[in-house]
C-alpha positions in Angstrom: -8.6 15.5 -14.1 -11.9 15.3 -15.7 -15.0 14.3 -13.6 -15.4 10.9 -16.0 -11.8 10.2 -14.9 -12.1 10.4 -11.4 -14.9 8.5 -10.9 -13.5 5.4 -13.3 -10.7 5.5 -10.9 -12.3 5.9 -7.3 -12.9 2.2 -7.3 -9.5 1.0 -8.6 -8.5 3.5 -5.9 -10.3 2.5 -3.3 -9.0 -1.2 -4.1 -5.7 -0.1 -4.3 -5.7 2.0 -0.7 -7.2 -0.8 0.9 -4.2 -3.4 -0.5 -1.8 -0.6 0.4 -3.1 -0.6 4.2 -3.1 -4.1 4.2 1.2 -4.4 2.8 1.9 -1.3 5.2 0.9 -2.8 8.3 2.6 -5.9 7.2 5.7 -3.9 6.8 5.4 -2.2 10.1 4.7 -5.8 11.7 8.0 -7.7 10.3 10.1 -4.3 11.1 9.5 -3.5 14.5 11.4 -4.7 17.1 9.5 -7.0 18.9 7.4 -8.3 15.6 3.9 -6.8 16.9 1.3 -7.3 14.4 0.1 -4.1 13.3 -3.7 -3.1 12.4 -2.8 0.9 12.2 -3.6 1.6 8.2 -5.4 -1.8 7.7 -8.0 -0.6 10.4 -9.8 1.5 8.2 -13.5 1.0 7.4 -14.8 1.1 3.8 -16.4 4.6 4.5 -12.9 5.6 5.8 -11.2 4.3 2.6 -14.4 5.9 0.5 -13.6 9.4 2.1 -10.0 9.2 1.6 -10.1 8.2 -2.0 -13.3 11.2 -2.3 -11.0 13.9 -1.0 -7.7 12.9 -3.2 -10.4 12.7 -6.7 -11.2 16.4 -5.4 -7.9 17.8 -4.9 -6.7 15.7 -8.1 -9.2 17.5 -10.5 -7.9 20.9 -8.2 -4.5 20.3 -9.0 -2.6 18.9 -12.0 0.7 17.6 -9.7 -2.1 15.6 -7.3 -3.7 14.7 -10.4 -0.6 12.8 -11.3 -0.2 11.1 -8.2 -3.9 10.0 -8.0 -4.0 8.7 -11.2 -0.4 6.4 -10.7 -2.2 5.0 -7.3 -5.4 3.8 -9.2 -3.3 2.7 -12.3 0.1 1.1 -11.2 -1.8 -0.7 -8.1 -1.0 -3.9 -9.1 3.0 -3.5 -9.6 2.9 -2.2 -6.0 1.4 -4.9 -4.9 3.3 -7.2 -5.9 6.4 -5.7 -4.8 4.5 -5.7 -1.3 4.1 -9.4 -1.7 7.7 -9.9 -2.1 9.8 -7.1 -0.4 8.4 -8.6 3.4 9.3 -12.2 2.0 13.0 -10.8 0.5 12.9 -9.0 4.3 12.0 -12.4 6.3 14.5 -14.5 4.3 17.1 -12.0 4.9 16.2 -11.6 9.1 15.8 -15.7 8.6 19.5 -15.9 7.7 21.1 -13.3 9.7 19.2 -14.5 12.9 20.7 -17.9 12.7 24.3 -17.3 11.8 24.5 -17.0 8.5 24.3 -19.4 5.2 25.3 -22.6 5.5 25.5 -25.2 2.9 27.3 -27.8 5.0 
């Protein structure tokens, strides 16, 4: 990974950590136990998300298998997130039914 491409991906990154903390804690809210909202990954300060994204760019021009993974997080962000949109709504729907006995159309 060249130094021009990691720095035209650290902000798509950095947008696409934060989303990612965001549908993770969401995930770990609707599939625990006793629904606790969650704030673990979403927690994380701009700096935190700035050093994060900073140390994967450096290990991805290192490194031509983190390379690959770097570059599908700052380019396929946006299919991601919209599978975290719907997989916690598919989820909910699903507890909705099987909570309450079931479909019923009568």
């Amino acid at each position: 990974m060249s130094v021009t491409e990691a720095a035209a991906l650290r902000p798509l990154m950095i947008e696409a950590l934060a989303s990612y903390a965001h549908y993770l804690d969401t995930l770990i809210t609707h599939t625990n136990r006793q629904h606790v909202e969650s704030a673990i990954w979403s927690s994380m300060t701009p700096s935190e998300l700035e050093t994060l994204v900073d140390v994967m760019l450096l290990f991805g021009r290192r490194s031509a298998q983190v390379a690959l993974v770097t570059r599908e997080i700052g380019q396929s962000w946006q299919m991601v997130q919209l599978g975290m949109i719907l997989l916690p709504r598919f989820y909910a729907t699903a507890h909705m039914y099987l909570s309450n006995g079931g479909i019923g159309l009568w």
